[in-house]
N, C-alpha and C positions, 0 to 999 in steps of 0.2 A: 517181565514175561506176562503175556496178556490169559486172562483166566477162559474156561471155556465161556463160546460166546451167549449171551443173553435177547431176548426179544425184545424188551425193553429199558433201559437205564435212564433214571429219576433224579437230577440233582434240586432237591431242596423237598423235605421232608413238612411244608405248610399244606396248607386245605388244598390246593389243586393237585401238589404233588403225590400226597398221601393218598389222596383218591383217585386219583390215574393210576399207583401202583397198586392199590387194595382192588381194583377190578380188572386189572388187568390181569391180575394174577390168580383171580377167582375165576378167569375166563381161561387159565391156562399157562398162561403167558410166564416164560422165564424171568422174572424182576427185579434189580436191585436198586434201590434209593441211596442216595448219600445226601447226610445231613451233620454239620457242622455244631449245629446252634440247640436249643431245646425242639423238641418235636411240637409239630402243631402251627408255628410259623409264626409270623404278627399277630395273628386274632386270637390265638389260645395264647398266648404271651405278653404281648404287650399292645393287644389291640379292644378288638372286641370284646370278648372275655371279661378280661379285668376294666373294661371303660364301663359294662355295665354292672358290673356289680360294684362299683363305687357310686356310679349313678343312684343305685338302690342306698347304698349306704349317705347321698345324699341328701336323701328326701327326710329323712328321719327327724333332722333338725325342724323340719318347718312340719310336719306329722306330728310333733309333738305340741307344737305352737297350736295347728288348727284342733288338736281332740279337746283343746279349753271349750270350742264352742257345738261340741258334741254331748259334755259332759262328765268330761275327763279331765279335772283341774292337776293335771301334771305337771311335775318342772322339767324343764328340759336338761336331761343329764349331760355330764362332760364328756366330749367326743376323745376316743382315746385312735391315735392315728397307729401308735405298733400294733394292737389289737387288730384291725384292717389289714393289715400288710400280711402278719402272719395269715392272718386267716382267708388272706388271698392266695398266699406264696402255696399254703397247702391244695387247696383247689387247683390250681392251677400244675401241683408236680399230679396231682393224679389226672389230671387233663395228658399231662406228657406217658405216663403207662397207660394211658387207654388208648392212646397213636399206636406205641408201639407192639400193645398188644393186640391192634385191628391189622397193622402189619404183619405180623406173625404170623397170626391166625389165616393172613388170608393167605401164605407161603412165599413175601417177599425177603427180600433178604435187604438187612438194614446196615452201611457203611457208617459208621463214623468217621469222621474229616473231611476235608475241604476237597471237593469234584475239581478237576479244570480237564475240559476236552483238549484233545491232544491230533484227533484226526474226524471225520466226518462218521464213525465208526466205533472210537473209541476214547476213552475217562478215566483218568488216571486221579485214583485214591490212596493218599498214604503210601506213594512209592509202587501201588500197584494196578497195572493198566488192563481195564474191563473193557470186551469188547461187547457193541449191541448191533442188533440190525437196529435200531428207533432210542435216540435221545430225547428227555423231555426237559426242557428247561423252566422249574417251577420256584424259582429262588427269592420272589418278592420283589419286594421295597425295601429303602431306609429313609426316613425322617433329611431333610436337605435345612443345611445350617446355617449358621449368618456368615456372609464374608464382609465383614464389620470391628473394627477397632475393639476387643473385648470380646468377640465372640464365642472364643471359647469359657467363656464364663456362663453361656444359657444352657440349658438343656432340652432334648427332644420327649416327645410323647412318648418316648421308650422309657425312660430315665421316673417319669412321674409319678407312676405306682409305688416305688419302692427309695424314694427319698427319704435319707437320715431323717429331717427333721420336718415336721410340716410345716408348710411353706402361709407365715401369718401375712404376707405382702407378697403376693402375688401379679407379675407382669405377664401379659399373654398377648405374646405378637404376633398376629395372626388374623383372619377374619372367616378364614372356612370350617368344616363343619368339626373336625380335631379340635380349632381352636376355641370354637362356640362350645364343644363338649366341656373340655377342660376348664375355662371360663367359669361355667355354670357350677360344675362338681365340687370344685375348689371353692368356690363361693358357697353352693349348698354346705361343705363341710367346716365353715367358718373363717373361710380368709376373706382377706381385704383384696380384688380381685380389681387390675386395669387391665383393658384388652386395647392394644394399638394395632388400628387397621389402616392399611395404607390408602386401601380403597374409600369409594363413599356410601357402600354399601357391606353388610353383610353376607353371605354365603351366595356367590357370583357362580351364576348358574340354576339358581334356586328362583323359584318363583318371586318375580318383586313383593308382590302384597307379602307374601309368607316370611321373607325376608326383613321385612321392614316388623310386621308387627312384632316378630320375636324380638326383638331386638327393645320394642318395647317393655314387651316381659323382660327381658333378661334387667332391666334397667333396673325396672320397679322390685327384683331382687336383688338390688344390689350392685351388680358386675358396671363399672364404669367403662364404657365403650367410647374411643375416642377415636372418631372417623378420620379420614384425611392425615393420618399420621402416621411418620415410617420412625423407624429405630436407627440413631446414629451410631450408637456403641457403648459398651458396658464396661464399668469399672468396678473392679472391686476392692472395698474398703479397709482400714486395717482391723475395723471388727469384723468382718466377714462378711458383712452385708455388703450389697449392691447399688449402683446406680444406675438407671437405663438412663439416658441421652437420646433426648427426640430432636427431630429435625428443626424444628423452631427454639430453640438453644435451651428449651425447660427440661425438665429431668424428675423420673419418676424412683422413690427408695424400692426395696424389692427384699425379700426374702430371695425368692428364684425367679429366674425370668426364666418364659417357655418361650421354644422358639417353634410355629408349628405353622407354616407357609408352604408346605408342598411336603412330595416324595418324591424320590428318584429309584429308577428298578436298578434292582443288584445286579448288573453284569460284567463290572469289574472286575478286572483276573480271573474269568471261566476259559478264557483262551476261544471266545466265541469268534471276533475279529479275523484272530490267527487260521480257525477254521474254513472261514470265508463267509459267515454270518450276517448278514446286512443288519446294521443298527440303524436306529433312529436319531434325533438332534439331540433327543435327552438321554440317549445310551437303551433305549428299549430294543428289545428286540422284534423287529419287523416281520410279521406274520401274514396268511391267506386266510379265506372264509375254514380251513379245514387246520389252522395255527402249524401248519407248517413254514420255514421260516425260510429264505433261499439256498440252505441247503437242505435237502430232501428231506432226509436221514433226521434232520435236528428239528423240532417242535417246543414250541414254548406256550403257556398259560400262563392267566393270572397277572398280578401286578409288574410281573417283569416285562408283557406286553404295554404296559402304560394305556390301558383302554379304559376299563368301567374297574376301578380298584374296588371291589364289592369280595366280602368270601365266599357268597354264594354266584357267583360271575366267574367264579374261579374253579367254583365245586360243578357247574354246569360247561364248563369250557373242557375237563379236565374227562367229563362223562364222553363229551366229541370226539376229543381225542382218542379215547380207548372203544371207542365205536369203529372211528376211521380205520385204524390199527386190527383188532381182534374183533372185528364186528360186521353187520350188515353195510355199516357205513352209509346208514340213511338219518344218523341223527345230525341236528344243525341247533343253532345257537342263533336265539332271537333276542337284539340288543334294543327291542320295542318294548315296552310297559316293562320294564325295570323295577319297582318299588323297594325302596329305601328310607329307612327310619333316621332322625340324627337326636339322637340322646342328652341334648339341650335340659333345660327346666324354664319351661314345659318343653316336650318334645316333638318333634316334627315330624308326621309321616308321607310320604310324597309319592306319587305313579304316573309315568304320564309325563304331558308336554306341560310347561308353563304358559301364562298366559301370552308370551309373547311367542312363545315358540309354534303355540297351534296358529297364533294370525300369522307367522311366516307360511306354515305349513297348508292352512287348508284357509285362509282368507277371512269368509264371516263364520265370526264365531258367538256364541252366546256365553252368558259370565253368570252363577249363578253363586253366591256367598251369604253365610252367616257368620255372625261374631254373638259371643255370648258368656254369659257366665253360666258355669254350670251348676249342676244341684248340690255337688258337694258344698261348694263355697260360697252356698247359701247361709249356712252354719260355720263355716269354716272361718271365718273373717278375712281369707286370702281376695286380692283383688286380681289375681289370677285371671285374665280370659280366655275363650278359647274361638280359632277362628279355621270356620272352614270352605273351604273353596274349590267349584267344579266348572271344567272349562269343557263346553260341550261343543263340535263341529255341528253347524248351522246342518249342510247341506243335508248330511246323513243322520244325524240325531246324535252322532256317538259321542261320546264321554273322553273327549283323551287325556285328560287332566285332572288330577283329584289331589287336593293338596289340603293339610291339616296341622294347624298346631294348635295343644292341648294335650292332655294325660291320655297315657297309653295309645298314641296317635299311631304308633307301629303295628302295634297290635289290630288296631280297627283297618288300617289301610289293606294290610294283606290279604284280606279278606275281596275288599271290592278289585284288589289286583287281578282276583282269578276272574271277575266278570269283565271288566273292562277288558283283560287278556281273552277271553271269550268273545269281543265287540258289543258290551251290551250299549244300548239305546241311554237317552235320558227319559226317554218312555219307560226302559226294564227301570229304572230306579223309581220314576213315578208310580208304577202300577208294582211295588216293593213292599209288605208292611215292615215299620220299624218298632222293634226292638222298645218302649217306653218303660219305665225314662232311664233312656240311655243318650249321652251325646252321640251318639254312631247314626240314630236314627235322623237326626240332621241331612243325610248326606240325602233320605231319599223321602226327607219332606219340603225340601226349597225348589220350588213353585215360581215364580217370578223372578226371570233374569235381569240380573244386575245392569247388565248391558249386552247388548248386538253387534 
């Protein structure tokens, strides 16, 4: 028996979902969300969230190393991995009552169990069918896994925060920006870390130069990056250890092997097909400039679009939606100057076209970079550098490219996001003062281009 009808119905209670129905329903709008799994979705659970606050928990080791040469003859304590985990797990459950209580508050109404649409119109939860004028499909991603001899013996980036034992041999197959996180973390918090890339580069998509240096860093702490190499299949031993098998018949031991090569969006079993939903090759759901999808009625954001897997891509896609719907319906979603951090050690912050993408896009270009060491680690005895890189259009002066690895590289980029997003000049950088001494001030004291 279908309940009275509703304005709008929400299946997946993550960052797009939750804030399409938190405003939609502050605008009025009748709401209900259904959600399966913890509140909050990938990024309050097993993504963002807990990627950086282990990131934080992994600086510590080598924080302790460099205050020797500050004045701080400290020994570096023993890292305790339950201590992390509890003290994540707790964060993270009051992360899931601040969803529900921002849902509440704003007068949605919150399902538990599994959604699957049933007509163009209506969502059947727990045996009982909701009807809406407007469905929003906000269900995410999942981690995609090996189809390989032993595969069910690796584990996904879901799985890594809350591992029995910490993992003292770590494999990590993969070469994107999950897998360079992990990588790093794991290494920062004292494993023996190989990373198997199938590719000959790291983070594909990513700026070359910004790619390639990291990868220097990541070396010089540690993490063995092994190019050119795919994973044959894993076995596991009768002490419970591991073996990875690489394509070249050699073989690596393992604590855990990660397996972190993609995502696929969740729209299996939502009964979207049945509907008459247009998918994509990888099962996404096929949207317009206004994320509605070919049936009218049915709207999707976020990762289950397979577009820019960002949280905040997802919290501004999710804002359209409930414009288009209860709104003037003049907001739009600008997939231009993007900025994106990757939580490496050191870490990467990025905006903008790389350098190969602005000479597709606007021809001559000018290249302006610095590499350096900074002032901490002057003192610090880390061989750490840091490099940063701006890729300016000839024609017009502008800035489309700004790219950085080095500490707190997230932090400084989002800043120059909002000029660049504004069109400034490599003139507005020049006539800029910096910040001294900060590395930030880099970005608008480089003066002579690299290249034309």
């Amino acid at each position: 028996m279908a309940s009275q009808e509703l304005d709008l119905f929400v299946i997946g209670a993550g960052s797009g979902g939750v804030r399409a129905a938190r405003m939609a329903a502050q605008r009025g709008a009748k709401v209900a969300v259904a959600e399966m799994s913890a509140l909050g979705g990938t990024c309050v659970n097993v993504g963002c969230i807990p990627k950086k606050l282990y990131s934080y928990a992994a600086h510590y080791a080598e924080a302790f190393e460099e205050a020797h040469g500050f004045g701080w003859p400290v020994a570096v304590p023993a890292f305790d991995w339950a201590t992390l985990k509890a003290n994540r797990a707790k964060e993270i459950s009051r992360l899931n009552t601040v969803y529900g209580a921002v849902l509440e508050g704003a007068g949605a109404t919150l399902l538990r169990g599994r959604a699957r649409i049933v007509s163009p119109h209506e969502v059947e939860v727990n045996g009982e069918v909701h009807r809406a004028k407007h469905i929003l499909v906000a269900t995410g991603g999942h981690p995609l896994m090996p189809e390989v001899p032993g595969g069910e013996h690796a584990v996904s980036s879901n799985e890594m925060f809350d591992l029995p034992v910490f993992p003292k041999h770590l494999v990590v197959v993969g070469g994107g920006y999950i897998a360079c996180e992990m990588a790093s973390i794991f290494r920062g918090l004292g494993a023996q870390v190989t990373q198997v890339v199938r590719g000959s580069r790291l983070l594909r998509g990513f700026d070359d130069d910004i790619a390639a240096f990291l990868a220097v860093e990541m070396g010089k702490k540690g993490v063995d990056i092994r190019l050119g190499t795919h994973l044959h299949g894993i076995e596991r031993r009768a002490d419970g250890s591991l073996l990875a098998a690489l394509h070249d018949g050699s073989a690596l031991e393992a604590t855990t092997v990660l397996y972190a090569t993609g995502r696929g969006p969740n729209t299996r079993g939502l009964g979207l097909e049945e509907a008459g939903v247009a998918l994509g090759s990888s099962g996404e759901v096929k949207v317009d400039a206004q994320y509605r999808s070919s049936v009218p009625s049915i709207l999707a954001v976020g990762d289950v679009t397979d577009r820019v897997q960002l949280t905040p891509v997802a919290l501004a896609e999710a804002m359209v939606v409930v414009d288009q719907l209860f709104g003037q319906g003049q907001r739009r979603m600008s997939y231009e100057f993007i900025p994106t951090a990757v939580f490496t050690h050191p870490n990467i912050g990025t905006v903008g076209l790389t350098e190969a993408q602005a000479r597709e896009a606007h021809g001559t270009i000018r290249l302006y970079q610095s590499e350096f060491k900074s002032l901490k680690h002057t003192l610090s005895g880390s061989t750490e550098r840091t490099l940063m890189k701006l890729v300016v259009d000839d024609a017009s002066d502008r800035v489309v490219g700004l790219h950085m690895v080095g500490a707190e590289a997230g932090e400084i980029v989002q800043g120059f996001a909002v000029a660049m997003k504004a069109g400034a000049t490599k003139a507005h950088f020049d006539a800029t003062i910096g910040i001294h001494p900060t590395a930030a001030e880099e970005f608008v004291t480089m003066r002579e281009p690299l290249a034309r």
